[in-house]
C-alpha positions as a Markdown table, in Angstrom:
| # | Residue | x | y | z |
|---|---|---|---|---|
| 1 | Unk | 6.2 | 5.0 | -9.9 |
| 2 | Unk | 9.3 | 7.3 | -10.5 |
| 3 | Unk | 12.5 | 6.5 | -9.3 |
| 4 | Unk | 16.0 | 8.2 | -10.5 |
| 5 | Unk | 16.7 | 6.0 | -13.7 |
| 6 | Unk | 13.4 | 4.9 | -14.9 |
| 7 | Unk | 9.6 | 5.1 | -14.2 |
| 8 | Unk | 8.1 | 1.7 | -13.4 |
| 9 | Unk | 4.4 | 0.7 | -13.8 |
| 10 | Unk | 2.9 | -2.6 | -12.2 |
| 11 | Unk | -1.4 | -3.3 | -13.0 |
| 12 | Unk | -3.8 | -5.8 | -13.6 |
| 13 | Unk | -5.2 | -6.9 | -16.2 |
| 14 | Unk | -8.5 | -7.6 | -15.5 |
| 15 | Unk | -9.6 | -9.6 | -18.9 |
| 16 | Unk | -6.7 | -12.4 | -17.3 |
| 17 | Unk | -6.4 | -11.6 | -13.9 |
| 18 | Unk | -2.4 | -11.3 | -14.3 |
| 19 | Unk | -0.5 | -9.1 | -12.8 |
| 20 | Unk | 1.8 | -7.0 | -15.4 |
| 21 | Unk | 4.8 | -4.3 | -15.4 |
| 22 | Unk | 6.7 | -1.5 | -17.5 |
| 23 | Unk | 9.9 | 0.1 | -17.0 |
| 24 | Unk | 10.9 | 3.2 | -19.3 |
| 25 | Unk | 14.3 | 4.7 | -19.2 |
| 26 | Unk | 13.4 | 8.4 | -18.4 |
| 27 | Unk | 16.0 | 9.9 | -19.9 |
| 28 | Unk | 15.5 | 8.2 | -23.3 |
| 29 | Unk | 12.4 | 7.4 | -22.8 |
| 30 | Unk | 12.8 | 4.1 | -24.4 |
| 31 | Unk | 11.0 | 1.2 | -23.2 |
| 32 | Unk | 13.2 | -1.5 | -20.9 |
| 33 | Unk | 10.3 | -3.5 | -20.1 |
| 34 | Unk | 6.8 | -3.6 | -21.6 |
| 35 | Unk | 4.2 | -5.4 | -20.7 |
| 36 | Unk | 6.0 | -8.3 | -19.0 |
| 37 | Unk | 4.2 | -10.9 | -16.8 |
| 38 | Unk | 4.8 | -10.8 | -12.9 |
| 39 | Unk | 2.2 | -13.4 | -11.9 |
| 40 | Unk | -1.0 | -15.2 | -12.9 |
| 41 | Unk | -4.5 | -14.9 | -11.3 |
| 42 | Unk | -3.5 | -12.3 | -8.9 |
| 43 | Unk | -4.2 | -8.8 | -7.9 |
| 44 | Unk | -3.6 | -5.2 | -6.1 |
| 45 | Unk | -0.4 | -4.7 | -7.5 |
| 46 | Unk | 2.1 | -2.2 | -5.2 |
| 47 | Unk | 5.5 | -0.6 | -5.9 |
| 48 | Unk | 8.0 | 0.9 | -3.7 |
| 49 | Unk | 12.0 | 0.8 | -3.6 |
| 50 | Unk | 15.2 | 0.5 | -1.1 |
| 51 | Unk | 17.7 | 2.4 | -3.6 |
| 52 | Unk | 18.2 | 0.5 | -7.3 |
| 53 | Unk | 16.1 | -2.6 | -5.9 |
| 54 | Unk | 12.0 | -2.1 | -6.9 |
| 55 | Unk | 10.2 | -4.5 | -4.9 |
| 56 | Unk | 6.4 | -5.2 | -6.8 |
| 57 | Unk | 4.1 | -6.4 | -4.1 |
| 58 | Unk | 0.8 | -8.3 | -5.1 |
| 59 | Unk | -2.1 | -10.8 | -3.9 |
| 60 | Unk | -2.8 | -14.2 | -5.1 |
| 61 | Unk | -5.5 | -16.0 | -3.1 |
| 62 | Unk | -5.3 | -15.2 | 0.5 |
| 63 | Unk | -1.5 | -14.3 | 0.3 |
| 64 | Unk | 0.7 | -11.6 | -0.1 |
| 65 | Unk | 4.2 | -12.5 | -2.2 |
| 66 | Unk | 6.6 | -10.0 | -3.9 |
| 67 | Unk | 9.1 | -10.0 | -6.5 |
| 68 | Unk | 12.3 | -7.8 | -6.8 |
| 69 | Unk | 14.5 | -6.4 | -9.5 |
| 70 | Unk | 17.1 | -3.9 | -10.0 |
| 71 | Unk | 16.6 | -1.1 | -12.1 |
| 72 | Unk | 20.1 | -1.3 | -13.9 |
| 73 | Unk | 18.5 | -4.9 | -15.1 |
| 74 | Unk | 15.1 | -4.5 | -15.1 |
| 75 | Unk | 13.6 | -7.6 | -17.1 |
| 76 | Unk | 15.2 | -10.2 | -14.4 |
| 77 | Unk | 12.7 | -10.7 | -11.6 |
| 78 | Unk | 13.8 | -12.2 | -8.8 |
| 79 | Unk | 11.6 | -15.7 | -7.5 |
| 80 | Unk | 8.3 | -14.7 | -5.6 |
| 81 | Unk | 8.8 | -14.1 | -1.6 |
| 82 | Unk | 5.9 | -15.0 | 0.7 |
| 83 | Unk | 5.5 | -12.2 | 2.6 |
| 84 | Unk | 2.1 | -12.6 | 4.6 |
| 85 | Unk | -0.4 | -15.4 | 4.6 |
| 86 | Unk | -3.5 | -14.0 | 5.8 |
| 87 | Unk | -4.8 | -11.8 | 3.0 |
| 88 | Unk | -8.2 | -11.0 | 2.9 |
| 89 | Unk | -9.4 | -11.9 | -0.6 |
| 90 | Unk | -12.8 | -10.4 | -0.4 |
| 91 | Unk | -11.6 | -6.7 | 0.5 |
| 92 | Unk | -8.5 | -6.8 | -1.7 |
| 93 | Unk | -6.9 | -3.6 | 0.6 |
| 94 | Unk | -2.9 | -3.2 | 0.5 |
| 95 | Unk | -1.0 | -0.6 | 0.3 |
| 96 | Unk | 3.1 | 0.3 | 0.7 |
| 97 | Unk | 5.8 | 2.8 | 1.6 |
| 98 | Unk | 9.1 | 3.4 | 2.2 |
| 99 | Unk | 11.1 | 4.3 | 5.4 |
| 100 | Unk | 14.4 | 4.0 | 5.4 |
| 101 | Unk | 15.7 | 0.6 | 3.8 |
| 102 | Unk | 12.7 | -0.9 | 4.6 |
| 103 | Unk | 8.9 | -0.6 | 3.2 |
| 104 | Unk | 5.9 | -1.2 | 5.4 |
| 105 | Unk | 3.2 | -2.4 | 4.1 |
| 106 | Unk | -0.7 | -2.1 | 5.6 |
| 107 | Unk | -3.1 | -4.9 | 5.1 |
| 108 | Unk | -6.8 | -6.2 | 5.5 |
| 109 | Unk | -6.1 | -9.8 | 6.9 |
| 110 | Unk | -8.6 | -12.4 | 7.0 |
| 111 | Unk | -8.1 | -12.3 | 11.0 |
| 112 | Unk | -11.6 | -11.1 | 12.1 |
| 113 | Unk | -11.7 | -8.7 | 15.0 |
| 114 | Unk | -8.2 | -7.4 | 14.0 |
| 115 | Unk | -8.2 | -7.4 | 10.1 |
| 116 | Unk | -6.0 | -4.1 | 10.0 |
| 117 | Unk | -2.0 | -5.7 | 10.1 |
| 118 | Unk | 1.4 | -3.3 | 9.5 |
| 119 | Unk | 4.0 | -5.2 | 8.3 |
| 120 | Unk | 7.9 | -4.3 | 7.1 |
| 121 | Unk | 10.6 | -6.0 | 4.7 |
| 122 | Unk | 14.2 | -5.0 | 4.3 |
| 123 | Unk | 16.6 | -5.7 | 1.5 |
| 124 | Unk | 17.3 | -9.4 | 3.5 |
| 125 | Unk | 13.9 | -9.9 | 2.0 |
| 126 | Unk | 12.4 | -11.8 | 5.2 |
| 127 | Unk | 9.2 | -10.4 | 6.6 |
| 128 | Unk | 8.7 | -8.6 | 10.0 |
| 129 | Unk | 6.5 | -9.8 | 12.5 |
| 130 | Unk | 2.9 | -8.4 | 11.9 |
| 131 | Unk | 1.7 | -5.7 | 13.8 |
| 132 | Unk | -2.5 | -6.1 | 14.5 |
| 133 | Unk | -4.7 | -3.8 | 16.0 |
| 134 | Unk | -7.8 | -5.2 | 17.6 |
| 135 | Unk | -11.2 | -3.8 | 16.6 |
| 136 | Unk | -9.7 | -2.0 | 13.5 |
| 137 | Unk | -11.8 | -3.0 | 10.0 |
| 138 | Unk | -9.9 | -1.6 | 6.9 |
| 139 | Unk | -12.6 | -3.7 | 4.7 |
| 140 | Unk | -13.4 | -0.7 | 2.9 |
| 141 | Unk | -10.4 | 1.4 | 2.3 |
| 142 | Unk | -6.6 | 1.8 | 3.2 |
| 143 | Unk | -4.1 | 4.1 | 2.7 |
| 144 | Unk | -0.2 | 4.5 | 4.1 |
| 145 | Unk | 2.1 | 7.2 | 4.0 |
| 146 | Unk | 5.3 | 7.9 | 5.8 |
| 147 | Unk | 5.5 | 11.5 | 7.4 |
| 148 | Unk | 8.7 | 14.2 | 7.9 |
| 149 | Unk | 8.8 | 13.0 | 11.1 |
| 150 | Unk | 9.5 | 9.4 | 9.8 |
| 151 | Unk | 6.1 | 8.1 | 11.7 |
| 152 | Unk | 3.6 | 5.8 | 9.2 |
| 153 | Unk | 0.2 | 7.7 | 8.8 |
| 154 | Unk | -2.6 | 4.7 | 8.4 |
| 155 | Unk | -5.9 | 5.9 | 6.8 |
| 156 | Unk | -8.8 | 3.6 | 6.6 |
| 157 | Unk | -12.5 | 2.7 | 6.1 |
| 158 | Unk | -15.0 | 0.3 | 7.7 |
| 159 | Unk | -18.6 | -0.4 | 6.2 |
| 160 | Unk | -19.2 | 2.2 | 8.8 |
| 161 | Unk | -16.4 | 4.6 | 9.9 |
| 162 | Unk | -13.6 | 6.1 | 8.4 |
| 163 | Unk | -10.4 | 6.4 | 10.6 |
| 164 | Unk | -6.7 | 7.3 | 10.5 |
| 165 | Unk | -3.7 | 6.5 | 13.4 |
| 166 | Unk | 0.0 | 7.4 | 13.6 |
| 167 | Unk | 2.6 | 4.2 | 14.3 |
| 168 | Unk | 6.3 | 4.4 | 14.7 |
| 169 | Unk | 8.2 | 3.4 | 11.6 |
| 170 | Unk | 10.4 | 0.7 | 13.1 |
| 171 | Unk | 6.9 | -0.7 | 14.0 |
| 172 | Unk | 7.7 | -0.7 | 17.7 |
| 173 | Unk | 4.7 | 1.5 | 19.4 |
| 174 | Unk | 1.7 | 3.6 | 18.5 |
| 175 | Unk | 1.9 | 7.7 | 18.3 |
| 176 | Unk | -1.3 | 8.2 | 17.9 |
| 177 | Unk | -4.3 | 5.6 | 18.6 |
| 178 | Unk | -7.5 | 4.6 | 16.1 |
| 179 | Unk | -9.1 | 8.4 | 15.5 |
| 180 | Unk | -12.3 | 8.5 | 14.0 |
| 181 | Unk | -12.3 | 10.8 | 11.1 |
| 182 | Unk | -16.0 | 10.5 | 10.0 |
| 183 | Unk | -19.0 | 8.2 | 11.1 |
| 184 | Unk | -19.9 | 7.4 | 7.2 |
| 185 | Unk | -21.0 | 5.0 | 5.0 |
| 186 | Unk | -19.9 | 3.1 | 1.7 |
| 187 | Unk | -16.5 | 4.7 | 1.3 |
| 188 | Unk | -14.6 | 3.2 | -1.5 |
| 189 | Unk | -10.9 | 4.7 | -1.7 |
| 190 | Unk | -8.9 | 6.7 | 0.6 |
| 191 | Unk | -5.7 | 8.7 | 0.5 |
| 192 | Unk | -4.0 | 11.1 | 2.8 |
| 193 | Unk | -0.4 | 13.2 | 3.0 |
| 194 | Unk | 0.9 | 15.6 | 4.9 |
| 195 | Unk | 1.9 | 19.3 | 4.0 |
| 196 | Unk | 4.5 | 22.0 | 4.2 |
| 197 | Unk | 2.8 | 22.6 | 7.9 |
| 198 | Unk | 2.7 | 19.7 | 8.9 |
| 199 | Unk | -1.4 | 18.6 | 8.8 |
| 200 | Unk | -2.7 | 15.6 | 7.0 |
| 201 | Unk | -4.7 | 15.9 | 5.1 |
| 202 | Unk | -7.3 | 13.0 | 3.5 |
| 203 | Unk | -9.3 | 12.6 | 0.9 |
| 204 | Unk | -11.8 | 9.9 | 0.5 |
| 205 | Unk | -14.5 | 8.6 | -2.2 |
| 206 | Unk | -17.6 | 7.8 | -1.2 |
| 207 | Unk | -20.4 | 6.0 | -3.1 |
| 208 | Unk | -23.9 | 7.2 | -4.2 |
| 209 | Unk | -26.5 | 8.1 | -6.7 |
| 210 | Unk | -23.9 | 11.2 | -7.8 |
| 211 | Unk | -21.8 | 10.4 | -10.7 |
| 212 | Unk | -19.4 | 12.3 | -8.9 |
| 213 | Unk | -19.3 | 12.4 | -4.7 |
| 214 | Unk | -16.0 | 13.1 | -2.7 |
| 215 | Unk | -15.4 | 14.6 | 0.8 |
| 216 | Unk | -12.2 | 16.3 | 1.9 |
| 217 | Unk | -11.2 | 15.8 | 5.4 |
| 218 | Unk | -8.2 | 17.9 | 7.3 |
| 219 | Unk | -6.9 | 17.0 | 10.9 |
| 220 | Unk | -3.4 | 18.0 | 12.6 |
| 221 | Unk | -1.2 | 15.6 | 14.8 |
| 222 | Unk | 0.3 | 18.4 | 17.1 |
């Protein structure tokens, strides 16, 4: 995860279940931070960034917490934030971007019948109301993207179908409503942007006997 000064790196490691980061000084190269422990038995790690302040986003148990820091001292993290409480921790789907000084984040909740939740934090650090959307399953896959028109582009997968919508940034109304993509099974990742044109574009993984198995979907929002 690049920013101006430094390239930051959050994981898992999965021998400890702890979530982890790096930080290396791009013009140097030199390590700032290496290895350094964010949190214990947690998971799905997520970076984004309002200006010098990286906020690393992660699950532990059915909850969503982040931690801040700013890249001119990157080994002080700031106390863990509660930012949602409903976190599926079966599906393990999250994922974050960036509009403006705040970063949205999409969720599988553990609310059934409207698991898929958009949620935003700015630098006061004190969560948004959640946005739901009823009859939306992201159990599968999730992906979120902000477009050039400053609109957040939700990709997802159910057990069953695989779906994108388009939602206003300030989280305030829907663009466009749940689309169906693809009528498939057993997806396992997804990921979409949008290019020079203006089309989005997704690409999803889908599991089978291949080693190998990907479809390439292309839609445009006119």
């Amino acid at each position: 995860f690049p920013t101006r000064r430094s390239s930051d790196l959050a994981y898992v490691n999965t021998n400890t279940n702890e979530v982890r980061y790096s930080v290396q000084d791009l013009s140097t190269q030199t390590m700032l931070v290496s290895d350094d422990l964010v949190a214990t038995g947690s998971r799905t790690p997520k970076l984004a960034n309002i200006g010098n302040i990286i906020y690393l986003f992660y699950g532990t148990n059915s909850n969503i917490l982040f931690r801040t820091f700013n890249i001119t001292n990157p080994r002080t993290l700031s106390t863990p934030v509660t930012f949602a409480n409903n976190y599926d921790a079966t599906y393990n789907n999250m994922d974050v971007t960036v509009s403006g000084v705040n970063i949205v984040a999409a969720y599988c909740s553990t609310n059934a019948g409207q698991r898929l939740t958009l949620q935003r934090v700015g630098l006061n650090n004190v969560p948004s109301v959640p946005v739901t959307f009823a009859g939306q399953d992201p159990t599968n896959a999730l992906d979120i993207f902000i477009d050039s028109a400053n609109r957040l582009v939700v990709s997802y997968a159910s057990a069953t179908q695989v779906k994108y919508l388009v939602y206003a940034a300030n989280l305030l109304g829907s663009i466009l409503v749940p689309t169906t993509l693809e009528s498939i099974a057993s997806v396992s990742k997804i990921t979409g942007y949008e290019d020079a044109v203006g089309s989005y574009t997704f690409f999803y993984g889908v599991s089978a006997v291949q080693t190998y198995n990907q479809d390439r979907k292309s839609t445009r929002l006119n």
